[in-house]
N, C-alpha and C positions, 0 to 999 in steps of 0.2 A: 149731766152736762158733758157731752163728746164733743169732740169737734173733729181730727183727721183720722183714718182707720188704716194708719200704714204703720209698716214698721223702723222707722229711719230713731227712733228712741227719744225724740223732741218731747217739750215740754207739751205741746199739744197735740201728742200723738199716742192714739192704743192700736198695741199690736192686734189686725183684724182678727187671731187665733182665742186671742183672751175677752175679746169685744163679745164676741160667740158665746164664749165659755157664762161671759158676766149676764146675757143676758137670756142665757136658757135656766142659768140659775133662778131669774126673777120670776122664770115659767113656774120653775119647780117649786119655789115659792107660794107660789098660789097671787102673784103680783096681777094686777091690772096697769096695764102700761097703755098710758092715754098722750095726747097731743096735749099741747099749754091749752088754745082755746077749749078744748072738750075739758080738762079738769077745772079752768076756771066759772065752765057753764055750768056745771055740779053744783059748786060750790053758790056761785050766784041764785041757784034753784032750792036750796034751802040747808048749805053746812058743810060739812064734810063727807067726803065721796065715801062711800062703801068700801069696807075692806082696806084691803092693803095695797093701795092703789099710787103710782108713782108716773110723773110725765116725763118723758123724753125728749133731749133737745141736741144739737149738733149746731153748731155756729160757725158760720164762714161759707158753708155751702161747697165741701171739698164732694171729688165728681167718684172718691173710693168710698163716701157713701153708699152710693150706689152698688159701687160694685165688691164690697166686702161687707153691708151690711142691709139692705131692706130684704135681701130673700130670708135671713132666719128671722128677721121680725114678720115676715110677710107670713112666714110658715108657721109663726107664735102667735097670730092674729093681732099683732102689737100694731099701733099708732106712734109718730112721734113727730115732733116739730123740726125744721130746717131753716134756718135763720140764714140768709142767703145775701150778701153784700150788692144792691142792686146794679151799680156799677159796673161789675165786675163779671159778670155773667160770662161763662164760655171762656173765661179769660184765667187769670192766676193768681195766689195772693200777694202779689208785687205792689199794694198801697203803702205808701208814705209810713215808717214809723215801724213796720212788719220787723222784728227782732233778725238778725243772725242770724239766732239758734234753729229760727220755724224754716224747715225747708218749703221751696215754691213747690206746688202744687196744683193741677189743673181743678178749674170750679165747675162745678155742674152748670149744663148750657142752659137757654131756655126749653128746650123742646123737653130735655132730661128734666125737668120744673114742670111743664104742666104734666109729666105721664104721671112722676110721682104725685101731684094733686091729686090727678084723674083714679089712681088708688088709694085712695084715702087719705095720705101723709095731709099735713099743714107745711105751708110755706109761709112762712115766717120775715120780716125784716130785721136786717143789720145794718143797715144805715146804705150812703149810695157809696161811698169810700172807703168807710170804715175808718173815720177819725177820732181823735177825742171829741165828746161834743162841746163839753165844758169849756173849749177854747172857739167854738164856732160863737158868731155872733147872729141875729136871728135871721139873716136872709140867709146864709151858710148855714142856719140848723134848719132853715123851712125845707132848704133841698136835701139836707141829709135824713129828715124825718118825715115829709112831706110829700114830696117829687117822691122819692124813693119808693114808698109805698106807690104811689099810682101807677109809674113804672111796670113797678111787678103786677100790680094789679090789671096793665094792658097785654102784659106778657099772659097771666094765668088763665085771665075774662072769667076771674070772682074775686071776691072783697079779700082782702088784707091785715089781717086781725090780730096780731101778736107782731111784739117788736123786743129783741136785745138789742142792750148798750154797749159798742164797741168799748171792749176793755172795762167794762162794768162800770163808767166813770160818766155822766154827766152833771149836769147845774141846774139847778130848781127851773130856771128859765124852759129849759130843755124839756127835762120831767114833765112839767105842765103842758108843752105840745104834743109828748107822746100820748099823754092822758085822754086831750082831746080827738086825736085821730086813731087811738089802738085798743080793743078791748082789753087788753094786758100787758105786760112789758117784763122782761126775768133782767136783773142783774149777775151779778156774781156773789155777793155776802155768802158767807160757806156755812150753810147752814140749810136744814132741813127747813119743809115752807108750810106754813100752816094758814089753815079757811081766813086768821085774822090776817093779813101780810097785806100789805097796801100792793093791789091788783098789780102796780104800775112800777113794781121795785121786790119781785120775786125773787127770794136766795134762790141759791142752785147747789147740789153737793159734785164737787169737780171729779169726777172718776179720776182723772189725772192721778188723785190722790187716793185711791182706793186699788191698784192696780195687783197690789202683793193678793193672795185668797187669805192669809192668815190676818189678815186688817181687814177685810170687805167681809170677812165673818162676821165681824163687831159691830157693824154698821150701826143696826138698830140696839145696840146695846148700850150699857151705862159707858164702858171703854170709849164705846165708839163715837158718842157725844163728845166724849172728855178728848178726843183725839180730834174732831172738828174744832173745837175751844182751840186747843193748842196750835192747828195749824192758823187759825183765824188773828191769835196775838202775834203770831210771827209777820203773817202780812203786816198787819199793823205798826207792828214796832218798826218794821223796815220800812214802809210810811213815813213814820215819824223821826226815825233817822238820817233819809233821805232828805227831811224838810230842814232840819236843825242842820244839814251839812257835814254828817258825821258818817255818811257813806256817797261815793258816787253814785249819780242818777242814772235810774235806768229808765228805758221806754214800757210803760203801762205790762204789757206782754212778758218782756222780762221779768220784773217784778212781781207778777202775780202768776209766776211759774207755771203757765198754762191758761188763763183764763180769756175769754173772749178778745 
């Protein structure tokens, strides 16, 4: 899970230099880096993918995608998902709730959206504002999960099959209409994703948090579990500190120091 490829040091930004670095490594690895809908097709065709195989995703639809990152995936024959705020298209991430810390950025236009279709990437939905959904009620989630998709789906002129949750936060209500409209959905839960993971509430492991090389070592190691665990109670207890009123509230993005 990426999301902007610049260097400004925000909670949701990798330096394009290290982006590079992190994902030749997966070459040398011997990784298979696929799209969400191609790994979730695998898996629906009968288990777990081959190998050592890992999906890529970028959230928000920043336009230094493009330009600091599909030429060395391009040149590593990688795939990878772009979750694109349908609203916002050509425009900046200046919705409602956007933290301080995340500087404004321009979003990949339409035209920049169908070429990367037209090579293979997946386009992805993020909603059409990029709100909490858990606070939409259902004609506010029809257009935020609904409209949205179709949207993009007149912009691309093909189907629309993967969808992130702004800020990894909706409500059962929600859940159940992305279900019906999306072959799969990723949240944020920090944690590696396995064949059994309910299609429609996929963890993600936040590179945010893997950025040192001496910790992105560990990844697939016992440390490296033990160090996802740890970062995962921290979310949490700041959650739950936040509810009991024993810390100020912060807005979604703040608080999950990088996540969607």
């Amino acid at each position: 899970m990426y999301h902007s490829l610049d260097d400004s040091g925000s909670p949701i930004s990798m330096e394009p230099g290290l982006f590079r670095s992190q994902i030749r490594s997966l070459h040398e690895g011997g990784y298979r880096v696929l799209s969400v809908s191609a790994l979730v097709a695998e898996w629906s065709a009968g288990g777990p993918s081959e190998g050592r195989t890992v999906a890529l995703t970028f959230d928000d639809g920043f336009a230094n995608v493009v330009e600091e990152g599909v030429q060395v995936l391009g040149e590593l024959g990688f795939s990878a998902t772009i979750f694109v705020v349908a609203g916002h298209l050509g425009g900046c991430n200046d919705w409602s709730g956007q933290s301080v810390e995340i500087p404004r950025l321009p979003l990949l236009s339409a035209a920049r959206l169908r070429e990367l279709a037209g090579s293979g990437f997946e386009v992805g939905c993020h909603s059409l504002t990029h709100p909490v959904l858990r606070s939409c009620d259902g004609s506010a989630a029809q257009r935020e999960i609904v409209e949205s998709k179709e949207r993009l789906e007149e912009v691309l002129g093909q189907p629309v099959r993967t969808f992130a949750y702004p800020y990894g936060v909706a409500g059962a209500a929600q859940r159940e209409m992305v279900a019906r409209h999306y072959d799969a959905a990723c949240g944020t839960e920090l944690r590696w994703a396995r064949v059994t993971d309910d299609r429609w509430n996929l963890p993600r492991l936040e590179m945010y948090y893997w950025q040192r090389p001496e910790i992105r070592a560990l990844m697939e190691r016992r440390w490296g579990r033990m160090y996802l665990r740890g970062r995962g109670w921290g979310r949490r207890a700041r959650v739950a500190l936040e509810g009991w009123g024993l810390l100020g509230r912060t807005t979604p993005t703040t608080r999950e120091a990088g996540t969607s």
